[in-house]
N, C-alpha and C positions, 0 to 999 in steps of 0.2 A: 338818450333823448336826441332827436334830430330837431334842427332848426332851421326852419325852410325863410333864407332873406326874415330873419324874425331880431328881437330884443332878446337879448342876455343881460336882465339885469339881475341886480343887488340886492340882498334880503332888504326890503323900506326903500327901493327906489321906485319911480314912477316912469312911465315911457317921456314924459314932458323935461325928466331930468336927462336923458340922451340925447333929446331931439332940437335940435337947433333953434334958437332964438326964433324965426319967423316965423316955422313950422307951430310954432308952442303959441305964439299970437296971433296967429289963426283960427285953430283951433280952440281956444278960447273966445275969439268972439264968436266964432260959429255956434257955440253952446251958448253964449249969450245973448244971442239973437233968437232964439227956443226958447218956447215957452215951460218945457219940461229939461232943459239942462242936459239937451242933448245933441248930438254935430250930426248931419245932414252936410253929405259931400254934392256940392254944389254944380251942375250939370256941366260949367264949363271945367271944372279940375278932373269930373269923371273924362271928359275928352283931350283933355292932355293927358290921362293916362294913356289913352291909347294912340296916341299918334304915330308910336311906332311899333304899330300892332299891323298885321295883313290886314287887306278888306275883310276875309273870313272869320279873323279875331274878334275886328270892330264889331263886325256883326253878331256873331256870339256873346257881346259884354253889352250892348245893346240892347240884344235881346233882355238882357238879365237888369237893365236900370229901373225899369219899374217895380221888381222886387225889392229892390235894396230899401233898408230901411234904418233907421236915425243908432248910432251908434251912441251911448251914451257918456258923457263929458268923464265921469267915474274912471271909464276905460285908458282915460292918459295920464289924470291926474291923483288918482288913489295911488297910494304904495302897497305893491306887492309883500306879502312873506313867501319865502321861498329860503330859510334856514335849512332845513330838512334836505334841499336841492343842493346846497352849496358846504354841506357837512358830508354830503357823501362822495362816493366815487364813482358815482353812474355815467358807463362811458358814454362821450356826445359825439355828434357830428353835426355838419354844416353845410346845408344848400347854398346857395349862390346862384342869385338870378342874373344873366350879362344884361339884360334888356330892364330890370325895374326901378322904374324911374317916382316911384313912390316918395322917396327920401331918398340924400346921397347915399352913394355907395362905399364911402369909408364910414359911416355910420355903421353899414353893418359888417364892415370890415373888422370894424372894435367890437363891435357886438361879439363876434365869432373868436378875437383875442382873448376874452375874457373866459374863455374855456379851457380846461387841462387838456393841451395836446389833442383837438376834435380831428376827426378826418374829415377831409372838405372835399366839396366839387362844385364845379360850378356848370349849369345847364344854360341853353337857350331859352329865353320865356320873359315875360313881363309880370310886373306883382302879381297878377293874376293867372299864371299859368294853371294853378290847380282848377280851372275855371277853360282857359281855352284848350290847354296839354296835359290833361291828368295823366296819359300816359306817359312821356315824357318825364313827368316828376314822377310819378310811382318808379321807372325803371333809373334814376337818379336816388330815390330812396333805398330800393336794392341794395343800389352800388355801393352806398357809402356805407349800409350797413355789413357788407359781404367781407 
């Protein structure tokens, strides 16, 4: 299993149980302010993700904001099962974005702790690389699988 800047949790945990207090209050009003219980990333958060993105990026995540569509509250706050993942020995590895500014970055530092021994690397890219640098990530997936 490879983990691209991703969660590594806990058979029963949820992503809101990783995620920092402000992050998690957020996000929860944001599904509270929906009418169906679901977060809608608010134009000005989409453009701080990209502030330090090239103009070329901007403009490729840009392009892609009227697609985006309301992600449901479920997604942070259900618990996963994932027994079956944490009983076996399926080896992992670990991407690492230098640029994504989504959540800290010792967030997903422990994320990636939490693994038996993964091989890691870390790339250039913003949480949306598979989005502006799919090649880049695909030859980072490669790698860490090689």
């Amino acid at each position: 299993v490879v983990f691209v800047d991703a969660w590594v949790l806990r058979d029963g945990e949820t992503i809101n149980d990783v995620l920092p207090d402000p992050l998690v209050a957020a996000t929860k009003a944001l599904a509270s302010q929906s009418d169906d219980n679901t977060i809608v990333m608010p134009p000005e958060l989409w453009a701080a993700s990209m502030q330090d993105m090239s103009p070329f990026e901007q403009q490729q995540l840009a392009a892609l904001e009227p697609r985006l569509v309301p992600a449901p509250a479920g997604w942070s706050d259900e618990p996963i099962r994932l027994d079956r993942f944490w009983a076996s020995s399926i080896p992992s590895s670990y991407v690492f974005l230098a640029q994504d500014q989504a959540v800290p970055a010792e967030i997903y530092q422990a994320a990636a702790g939490r693994l038996d021994s993964p091989r890691t690397i870390e790339i250039d890219g913003s949480h949306l690389v598979m989005l502006t640098h799919p090649e880049r990530l695909a030859r980072a997936l490669d790698a860490v699988i090689a």
